[in-house]
C-alpha positions in Angstrom: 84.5 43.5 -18.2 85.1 39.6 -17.7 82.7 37.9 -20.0 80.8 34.8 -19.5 78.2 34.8 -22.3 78.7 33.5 -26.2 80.7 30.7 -26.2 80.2 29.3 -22.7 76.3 30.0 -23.0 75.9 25.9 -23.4 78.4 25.2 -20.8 76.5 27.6 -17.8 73.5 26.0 -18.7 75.4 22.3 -17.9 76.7 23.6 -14.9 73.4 25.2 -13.6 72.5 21.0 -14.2 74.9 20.2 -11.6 74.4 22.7 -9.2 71.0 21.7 -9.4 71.9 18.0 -8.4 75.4 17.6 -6.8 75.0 15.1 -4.0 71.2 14.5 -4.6 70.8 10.8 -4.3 67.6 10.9 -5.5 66.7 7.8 -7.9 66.1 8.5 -11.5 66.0 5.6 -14.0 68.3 6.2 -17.3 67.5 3.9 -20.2 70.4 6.2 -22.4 73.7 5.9 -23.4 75.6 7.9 -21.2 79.3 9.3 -20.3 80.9 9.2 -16.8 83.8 11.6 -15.8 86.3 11.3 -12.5 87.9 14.6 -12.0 90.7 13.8 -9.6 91.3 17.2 -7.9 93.7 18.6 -5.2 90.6 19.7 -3.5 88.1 17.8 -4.6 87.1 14.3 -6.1 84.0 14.9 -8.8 81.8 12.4 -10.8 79.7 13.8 -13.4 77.3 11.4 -15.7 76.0 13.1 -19.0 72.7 11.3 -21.1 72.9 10.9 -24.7 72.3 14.3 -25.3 74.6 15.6 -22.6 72.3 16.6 -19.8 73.8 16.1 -16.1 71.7 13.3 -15.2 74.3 12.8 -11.7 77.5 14.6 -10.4 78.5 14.0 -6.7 81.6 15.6 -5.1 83.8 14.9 -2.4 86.4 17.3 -0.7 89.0 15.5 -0.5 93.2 16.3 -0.1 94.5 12.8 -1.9 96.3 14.3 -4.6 98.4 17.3 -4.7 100.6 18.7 -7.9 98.8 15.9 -10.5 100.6 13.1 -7.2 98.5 10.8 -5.2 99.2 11.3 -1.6 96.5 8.7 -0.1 96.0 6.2 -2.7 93.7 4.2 -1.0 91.8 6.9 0.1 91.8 8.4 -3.5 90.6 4.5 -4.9 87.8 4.9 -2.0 86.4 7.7 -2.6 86.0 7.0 -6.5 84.3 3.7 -5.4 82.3 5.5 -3.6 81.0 8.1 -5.8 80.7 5.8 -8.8 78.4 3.6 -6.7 76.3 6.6 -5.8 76.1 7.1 -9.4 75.3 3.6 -10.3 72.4 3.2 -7.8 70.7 6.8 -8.5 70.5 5.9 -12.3 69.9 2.0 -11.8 73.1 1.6 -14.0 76.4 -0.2 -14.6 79.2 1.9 -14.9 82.8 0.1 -16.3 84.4 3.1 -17.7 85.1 6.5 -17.2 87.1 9.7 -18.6 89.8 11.1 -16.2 92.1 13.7 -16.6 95.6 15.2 -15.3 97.4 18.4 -14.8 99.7 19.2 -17.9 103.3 18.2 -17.4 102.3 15.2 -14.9 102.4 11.7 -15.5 98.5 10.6 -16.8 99.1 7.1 -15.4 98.9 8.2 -11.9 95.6 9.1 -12.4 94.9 5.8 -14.2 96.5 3.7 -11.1 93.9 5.5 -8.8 90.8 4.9 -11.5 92.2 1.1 -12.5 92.5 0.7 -8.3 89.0 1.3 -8.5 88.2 -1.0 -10.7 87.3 0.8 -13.3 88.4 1.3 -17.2 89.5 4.3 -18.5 87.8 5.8 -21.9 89.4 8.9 -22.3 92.6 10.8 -20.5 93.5 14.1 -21.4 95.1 17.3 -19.7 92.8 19.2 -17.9 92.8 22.6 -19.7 93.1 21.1 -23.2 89.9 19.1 -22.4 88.2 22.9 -21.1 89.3 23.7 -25.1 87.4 21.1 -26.5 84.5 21.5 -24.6 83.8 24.8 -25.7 85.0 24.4 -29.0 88.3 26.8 -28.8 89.4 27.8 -32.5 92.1 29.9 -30.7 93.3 31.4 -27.5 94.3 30.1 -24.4 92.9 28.2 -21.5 94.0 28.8 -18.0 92.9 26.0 -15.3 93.5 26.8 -11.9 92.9 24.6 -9.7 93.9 23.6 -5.9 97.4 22.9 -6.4 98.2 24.1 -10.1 97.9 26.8 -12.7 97.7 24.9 -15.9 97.8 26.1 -19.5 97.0 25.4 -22.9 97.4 26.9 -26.1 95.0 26.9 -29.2 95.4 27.7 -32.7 93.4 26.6 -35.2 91.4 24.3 -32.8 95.1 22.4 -32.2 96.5 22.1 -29.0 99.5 23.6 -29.4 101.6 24.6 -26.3 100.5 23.2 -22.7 102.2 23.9 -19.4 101.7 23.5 -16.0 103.4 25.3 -12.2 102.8 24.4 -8.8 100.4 27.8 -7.6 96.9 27.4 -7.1 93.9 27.2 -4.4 96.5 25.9 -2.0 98.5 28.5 -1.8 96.1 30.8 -1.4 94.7 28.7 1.6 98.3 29.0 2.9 98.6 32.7 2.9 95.0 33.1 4.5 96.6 31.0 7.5 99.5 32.9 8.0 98.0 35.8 7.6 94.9 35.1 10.1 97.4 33.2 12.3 94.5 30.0 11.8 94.9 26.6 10.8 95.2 25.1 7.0 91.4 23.9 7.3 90.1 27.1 9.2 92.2 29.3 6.5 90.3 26.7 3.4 86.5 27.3 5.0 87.1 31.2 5.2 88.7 31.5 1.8 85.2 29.2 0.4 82.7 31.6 2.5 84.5 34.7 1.1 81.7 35.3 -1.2 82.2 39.0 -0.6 86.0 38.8 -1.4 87.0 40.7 1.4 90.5 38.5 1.6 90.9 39.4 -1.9 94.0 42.3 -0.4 95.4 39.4 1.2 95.8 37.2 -1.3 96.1 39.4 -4.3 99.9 38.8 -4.6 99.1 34.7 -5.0 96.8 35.7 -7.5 99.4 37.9 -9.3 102.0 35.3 -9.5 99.4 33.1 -11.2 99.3 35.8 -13.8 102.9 35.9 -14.0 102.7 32.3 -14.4 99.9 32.6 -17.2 102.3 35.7 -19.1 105.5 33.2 -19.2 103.7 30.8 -21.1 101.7 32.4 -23.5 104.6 34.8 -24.5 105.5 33.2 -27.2 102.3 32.9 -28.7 99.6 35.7 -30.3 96.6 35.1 -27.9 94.1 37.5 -28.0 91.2 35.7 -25.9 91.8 34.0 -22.3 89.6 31.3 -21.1 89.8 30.5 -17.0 88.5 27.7 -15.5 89.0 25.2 -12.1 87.9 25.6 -8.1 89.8 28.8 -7.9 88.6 31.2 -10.2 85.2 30.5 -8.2 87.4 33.2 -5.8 84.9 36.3 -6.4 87.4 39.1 -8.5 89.6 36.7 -10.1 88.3 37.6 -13.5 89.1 41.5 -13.0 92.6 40.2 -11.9 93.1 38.7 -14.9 91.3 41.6 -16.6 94.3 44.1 -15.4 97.3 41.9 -15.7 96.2 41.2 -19.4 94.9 44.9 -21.2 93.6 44.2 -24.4 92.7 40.9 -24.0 89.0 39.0 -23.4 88.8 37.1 -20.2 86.1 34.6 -20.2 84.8 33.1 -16.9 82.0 30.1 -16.8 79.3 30.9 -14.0 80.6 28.6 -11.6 84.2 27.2 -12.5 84.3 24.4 -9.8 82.0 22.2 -12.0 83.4 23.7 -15.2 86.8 20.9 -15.5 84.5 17.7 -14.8 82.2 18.6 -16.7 84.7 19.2 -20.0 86.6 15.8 -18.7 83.1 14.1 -18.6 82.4 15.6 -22.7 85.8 14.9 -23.7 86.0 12.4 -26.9 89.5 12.4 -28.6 88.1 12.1 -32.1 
């Protein structure tokens, strides 16, 4: 059975925050200190604002194909659609925002994703590899977290609460999107909005092999290591079954899955303090 209680109990109850807000423009006055997150995705572009006791207080999200493989293909696209959300942000909470945390996919240069959020004007606080900021969220003493997001499968590996292995390979949510189209004979958009309203997994025969290389992937680079818990998060284990994929290419081992792993990455980007 893939798990989702114990140690992501406080994380599902942040994301059940988000999904309770995404896009709502609503105006709600913050008088708090507060943390601001930019999770640049393949898919996606996310904002998330935490209070001073890390309640969701705003998260917007944009799909959005600027960056692919941790490199910006539109920049000025990518720098408007920050803007964008961060001015959302800013006139929902009646606030200022001059910083943010921002992340990248392990293995990739961090400074492209600086460019894009210094392009928007913006400082960045914190920048830190996507999966190693999922381990610090939930406060990983060891195991393994497994990101997988639109264009990558990233990995990190803890022990002892160190990061001590991360790794990244070009297979994610894309690729999937991919086989859908040549399978269906659609386009790349028609193939995406099938694969999201699959809530039934009935593509899942389709697309299993995509999903086995990912654990393929995942086995290479935690071979070395003793890992005896596996943590997934990012867009694409929101693919209903993923976890029991996971579950079978991995006997022996836990698999933990957060109730809805699209918000899970900004949200640990958002919480993410070095120190």
């Amino acid at each position: 059975m893939v798990k989702t209680n114990g140690k992501f109990e406080f994380v599902n109850s942040q994301i059940r925050q988000i999904e309770e807000i995404v896009n709502n423009e609503s105006k709600v006055k913050l008088t708090s200190s507060f943390k601001v997150g930019v999770d640049l995705g393949t898919s996606d572009v996310v904002v998330v604002v935490l209070d001073d006791k890390d309640n969701v207080v705003a998260a917007f999200l944009e799909w959005a194909d600027v960056v692919k493989d941790g490199i910006v293909l539109d920049y000025w696209k990518a720098i408007n659609i920050v803007s964008g959300l961060i001015k959302k942000a800013e006139k929902k909470l009646g606030i200022e925002i001059k910083s943010v945390n921002t992340s990248y996919p392990p293995g990739t240069d961090p400074y492209i994703s600086v460019n894009v959020i210094k392009g928007a004007g913006l400082e960045v606080s914190e920048i830190v590899d996507e999966p190693s900021s999922f381990a610090k969220l939930i406060n990983l003493e060891s195991g393994a977290v497994i990101d997988i997001g639109g264009g990558t499968t990233g990995i990190s590996v803890v022990q002892d609460k160190e990061i001590i292995y991360s790794g990244d390979e070009p297979t994610g949510g894309v690729h999937l999107t991919l086989t859908i189209a040549g399978n269906q004979k659609v386009s790349f958009d028609d193939a995406e909005i099938m694969k999201r309203k699959d809530s039934k997994g009935k593509l899942k025969p389709i697309i299993l092999p995509v999903f086995e290389k990912m654990t393929d992937i995942v086995k290479n680079h935690i071979s070395d290591y003793k890992v005896d818990d596996i943590f997934l998060t990012g867009g694409t284990c929101c693919y209903p079954g993923i976890g029991e994929v996971f579950k079978d290419a991995f006997p022996g081992k836990n698999i933990y899955l957060p109730s809805n792993p699209l918000y899970s990455t900004p949200l640990a980007i958002t919480s993410y303090r070095k120190n």
